[in-house]
FINULO-505682 format. One record per residue: x, z, y of N, C-alpha, C, O in turn; residue in three letters. Coordinates in steps of 0.02 Angstrom, whole numbers, plus 50000, padded with zeros to 5 digits. Each point is the difference from the previous one (the first is absolute). Last residue first. Layout:
<voros>
XZYXZYXZYXZYAla
...
</voros>
This chain:
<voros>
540665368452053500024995949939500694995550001500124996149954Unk
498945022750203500614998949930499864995049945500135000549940Unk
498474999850255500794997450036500405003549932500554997749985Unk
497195000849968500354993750017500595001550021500464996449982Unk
497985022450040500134997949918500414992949994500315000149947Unk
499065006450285500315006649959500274998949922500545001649975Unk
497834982850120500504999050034500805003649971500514997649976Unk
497015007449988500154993449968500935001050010500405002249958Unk
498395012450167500235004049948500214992349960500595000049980Unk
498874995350236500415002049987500455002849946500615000049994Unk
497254992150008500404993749988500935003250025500524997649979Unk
497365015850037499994998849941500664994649965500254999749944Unk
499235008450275500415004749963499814997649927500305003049955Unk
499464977050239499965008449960500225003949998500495000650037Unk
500454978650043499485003750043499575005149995499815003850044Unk
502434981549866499605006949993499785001250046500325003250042Unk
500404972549850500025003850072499585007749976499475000349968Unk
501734978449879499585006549996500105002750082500565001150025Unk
500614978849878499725001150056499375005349993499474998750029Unk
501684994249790500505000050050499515003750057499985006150007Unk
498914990049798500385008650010500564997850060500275004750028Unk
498764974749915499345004250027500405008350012499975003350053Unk
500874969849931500275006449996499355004150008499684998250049Unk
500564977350005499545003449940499975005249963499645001149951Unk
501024985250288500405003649982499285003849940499535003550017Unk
501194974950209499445002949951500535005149933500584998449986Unk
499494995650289500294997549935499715005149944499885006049998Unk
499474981550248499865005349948500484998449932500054994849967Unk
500124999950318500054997049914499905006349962500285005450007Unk
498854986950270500185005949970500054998149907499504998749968Unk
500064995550294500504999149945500195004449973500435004350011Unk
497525002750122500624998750014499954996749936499565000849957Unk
498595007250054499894993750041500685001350041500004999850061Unk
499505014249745499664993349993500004994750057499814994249993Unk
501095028550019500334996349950499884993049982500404995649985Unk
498575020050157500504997650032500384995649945500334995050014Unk
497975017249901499724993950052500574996550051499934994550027Unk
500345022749812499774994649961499794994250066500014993950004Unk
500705028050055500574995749989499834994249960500434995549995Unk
498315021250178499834994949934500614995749971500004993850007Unk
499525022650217500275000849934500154999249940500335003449959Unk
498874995350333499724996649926500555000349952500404995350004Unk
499345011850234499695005649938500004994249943499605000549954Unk
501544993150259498964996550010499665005849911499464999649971Unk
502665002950128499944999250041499234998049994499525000550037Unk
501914995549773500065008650016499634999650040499495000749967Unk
500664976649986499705007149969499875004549984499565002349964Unk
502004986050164499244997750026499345004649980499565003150029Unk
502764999149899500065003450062499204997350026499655003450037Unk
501214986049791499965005249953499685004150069499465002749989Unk
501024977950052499484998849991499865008049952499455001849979Unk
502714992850105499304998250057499334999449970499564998250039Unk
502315004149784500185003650073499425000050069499805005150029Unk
500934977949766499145005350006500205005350039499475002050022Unk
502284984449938499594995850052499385004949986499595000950046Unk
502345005749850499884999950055499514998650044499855002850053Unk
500024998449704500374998350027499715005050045499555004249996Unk
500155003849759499834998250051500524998350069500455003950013Unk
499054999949684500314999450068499824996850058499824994149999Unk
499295022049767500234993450028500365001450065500125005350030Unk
498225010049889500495000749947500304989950013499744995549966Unk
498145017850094500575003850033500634999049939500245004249961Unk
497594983850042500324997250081500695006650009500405000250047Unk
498404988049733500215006450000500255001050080500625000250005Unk
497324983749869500704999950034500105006949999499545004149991Unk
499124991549803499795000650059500735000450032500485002549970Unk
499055001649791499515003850038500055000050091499825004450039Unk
501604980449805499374999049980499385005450030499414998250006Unk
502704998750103499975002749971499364997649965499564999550042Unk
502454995850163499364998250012499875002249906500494997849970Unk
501165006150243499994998849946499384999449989499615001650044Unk
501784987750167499505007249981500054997449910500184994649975Unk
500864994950276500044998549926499845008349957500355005050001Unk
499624981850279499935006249951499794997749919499524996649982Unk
500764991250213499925005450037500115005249968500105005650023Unk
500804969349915499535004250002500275007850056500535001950025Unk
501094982849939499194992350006499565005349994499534998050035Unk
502705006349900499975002750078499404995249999500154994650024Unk
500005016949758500284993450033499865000350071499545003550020Unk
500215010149688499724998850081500484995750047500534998449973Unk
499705005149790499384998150021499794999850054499514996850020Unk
502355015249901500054994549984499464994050022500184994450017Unk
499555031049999500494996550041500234991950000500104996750051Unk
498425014649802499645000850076500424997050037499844995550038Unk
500915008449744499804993850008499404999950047499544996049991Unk
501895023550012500484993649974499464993050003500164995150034Unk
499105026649944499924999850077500384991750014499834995650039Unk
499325012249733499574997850061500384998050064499844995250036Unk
501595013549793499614992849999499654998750035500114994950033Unk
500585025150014500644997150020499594993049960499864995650042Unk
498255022549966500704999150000500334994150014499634995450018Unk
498135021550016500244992550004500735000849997500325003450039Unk
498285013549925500324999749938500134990750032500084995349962Unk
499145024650167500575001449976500374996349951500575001349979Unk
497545001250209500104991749947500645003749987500424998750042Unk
498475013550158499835001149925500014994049954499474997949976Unk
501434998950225500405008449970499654999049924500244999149945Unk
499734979250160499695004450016500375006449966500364999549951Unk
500774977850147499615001249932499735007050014500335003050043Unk
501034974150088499605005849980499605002449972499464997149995Unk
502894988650115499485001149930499685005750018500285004950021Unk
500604978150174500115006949972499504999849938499444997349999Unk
501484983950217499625002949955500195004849942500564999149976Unk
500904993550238499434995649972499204999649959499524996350010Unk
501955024750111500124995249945499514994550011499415001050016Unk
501045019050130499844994250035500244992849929500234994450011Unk
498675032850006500374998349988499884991050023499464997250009Unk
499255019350064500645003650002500644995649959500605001250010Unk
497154992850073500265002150059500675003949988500405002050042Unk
498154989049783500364995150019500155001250091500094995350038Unk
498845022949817500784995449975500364992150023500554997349989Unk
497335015650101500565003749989500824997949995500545000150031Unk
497324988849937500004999250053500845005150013500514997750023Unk
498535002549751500224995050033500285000450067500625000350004Unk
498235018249933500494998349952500494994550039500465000950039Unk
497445001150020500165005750042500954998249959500484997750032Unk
497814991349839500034995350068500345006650061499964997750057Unk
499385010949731500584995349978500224995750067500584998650012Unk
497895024150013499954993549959500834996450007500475001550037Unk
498285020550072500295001149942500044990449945499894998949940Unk
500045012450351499584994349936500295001249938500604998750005Unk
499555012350203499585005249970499944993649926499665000549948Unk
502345000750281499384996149944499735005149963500305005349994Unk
501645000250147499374996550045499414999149966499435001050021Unk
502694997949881499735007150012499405001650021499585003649973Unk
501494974449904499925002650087499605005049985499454999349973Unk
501774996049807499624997550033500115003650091500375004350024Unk
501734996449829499374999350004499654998450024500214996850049Unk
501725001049800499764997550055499455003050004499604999849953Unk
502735005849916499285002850010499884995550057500444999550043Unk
501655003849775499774998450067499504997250004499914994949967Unk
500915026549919499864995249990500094995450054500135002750054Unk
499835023649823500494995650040499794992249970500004998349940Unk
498595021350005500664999749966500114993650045499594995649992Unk
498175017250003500545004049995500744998449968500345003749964Unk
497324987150187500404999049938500655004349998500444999850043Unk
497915001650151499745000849931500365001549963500045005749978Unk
500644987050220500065005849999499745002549935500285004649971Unk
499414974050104500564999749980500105006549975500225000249942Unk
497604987050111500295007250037500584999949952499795000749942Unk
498634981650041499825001650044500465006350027499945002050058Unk
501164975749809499625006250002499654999850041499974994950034Unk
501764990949819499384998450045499575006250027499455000049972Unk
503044996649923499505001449990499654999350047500245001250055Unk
501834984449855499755003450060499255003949964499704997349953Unk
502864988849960499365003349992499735003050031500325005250007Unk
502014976549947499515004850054499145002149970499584995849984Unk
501814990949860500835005050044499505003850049500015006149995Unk
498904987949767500024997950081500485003150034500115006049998Unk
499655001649772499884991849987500244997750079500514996750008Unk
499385026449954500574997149939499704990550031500404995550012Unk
498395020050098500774998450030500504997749956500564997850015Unk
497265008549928500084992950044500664999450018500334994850005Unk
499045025349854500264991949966499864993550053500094994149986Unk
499575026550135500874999949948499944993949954500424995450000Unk
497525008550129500535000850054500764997549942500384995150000Unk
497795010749901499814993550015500814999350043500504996849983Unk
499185024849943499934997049955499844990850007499984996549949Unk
499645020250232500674998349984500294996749942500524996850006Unk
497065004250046500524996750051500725000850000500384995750023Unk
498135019449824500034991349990500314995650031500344995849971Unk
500535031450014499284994450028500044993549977500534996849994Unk
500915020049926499625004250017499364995650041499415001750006Unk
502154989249786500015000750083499455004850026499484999549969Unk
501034993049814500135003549982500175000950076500475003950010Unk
497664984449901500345000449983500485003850014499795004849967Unk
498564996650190500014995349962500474999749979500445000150044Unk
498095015750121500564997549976499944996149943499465000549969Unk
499274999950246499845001049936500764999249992500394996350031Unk
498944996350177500495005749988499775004649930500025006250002Unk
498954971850069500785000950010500465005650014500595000150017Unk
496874997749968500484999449937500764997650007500424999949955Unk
497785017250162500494995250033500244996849934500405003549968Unk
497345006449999500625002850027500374995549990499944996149953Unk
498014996849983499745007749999500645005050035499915006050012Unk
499644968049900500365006349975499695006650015499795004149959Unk
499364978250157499754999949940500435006249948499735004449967Unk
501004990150270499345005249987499585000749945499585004449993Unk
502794987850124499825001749922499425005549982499965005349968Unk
501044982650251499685006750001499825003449922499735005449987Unk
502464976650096499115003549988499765004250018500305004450031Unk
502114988449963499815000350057499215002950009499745003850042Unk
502204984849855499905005349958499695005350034500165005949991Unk
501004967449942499615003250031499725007349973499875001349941Unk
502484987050060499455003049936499465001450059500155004050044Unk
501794975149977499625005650051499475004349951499514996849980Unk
503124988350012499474998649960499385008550047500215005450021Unk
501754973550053499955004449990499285003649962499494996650004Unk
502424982649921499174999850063500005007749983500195002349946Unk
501724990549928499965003050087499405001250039499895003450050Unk
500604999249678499734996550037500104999950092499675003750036Unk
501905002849719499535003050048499774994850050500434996350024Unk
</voros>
């Protein structure tokens, strides 16, 4: 088991879905987030969920959430969060809806990254993946800049931090369900 602690973001507004997809059930869990939640904890000794309302999820976790305060449904509300709650160096993070990055991916994310960068991301022939890598410390102030000035672009924060792409030719790994079409995809994959 990995010590870096690992964070499911899970926080959206999953407005392309059409309803919270982190509380779709999946496989044989009554929601997706817990279904993420349990095989993270097989690999990572610490697992945190990223939320907007803890109260949602119906099964015991440890839950960060966003500032209450906030109306922002983005990844930069997320952040700012987690690095006020937890004081690791840097933390894996992968999106609720990526059910199928596994223990290889996460293994040679880890291997690949180095206290010389800001952030070591996966990167996919259809394009960087910004919710599925690791992120230091040092983007802490600048995650809080861009909360503070609305800017939400993790591609753009990505591009002008240290930032190592490690490249990954997996395409069903990194299926994100932003559908329901790619959910139903999804549905048919986890028994395979």
């Amino acid at each position: 088991m990995y010590a870096i602690s690992c964070v499911i973001f899970a926080g959206g507004k999953s407005s392309r879905m059409g309803e919270d997809k982190a509380l779709l059930p999946f496989s044989s869990y009554s929601t997706l987030a817990e279904y993420q939640y349990t095989r993270l904890l097989k690999i990572f000794q610490t697992v945190y969920i990223s939320c907007k309302d803890a109260s949602v999820f119906p099964f015991e976790a440890n839950f960060i959430e966003d500032d209450k305060k906030s109306d922002i449904y983005a990844p930069t509300a997320g952040f700012v969060a987690i690095y006020k709650t937890i004081q690791d160096e840097r933390f894996f993070a992968i999106s609720v809806d990526s059910p199928f990055i596994d223990e290889k991916i996460i293994a040679k994310l880890l291997h690949y990254d180095s206290d010389n960068v800001d952030a070591t991301i996966a990167k996919t022939p259809e394009g960087v993946q910004p919710l599925c890598g690791i992120y230091h410390k040092s983007l802490e102030k600048t995650f809080q800049t861009m909360f503070n000035e609305e800017n939400h672009k993790l591609g753009h924060l990505l591009k002008n931090a240290k930032t190592a792409y490690c490249l990954f030719e997996e395409r069903e790994s990194f299926l994100n369900m932003n559908y329901s079409e790619d959910y139903k995809k999804a549905l048919t994959l986890i028994d395979c």
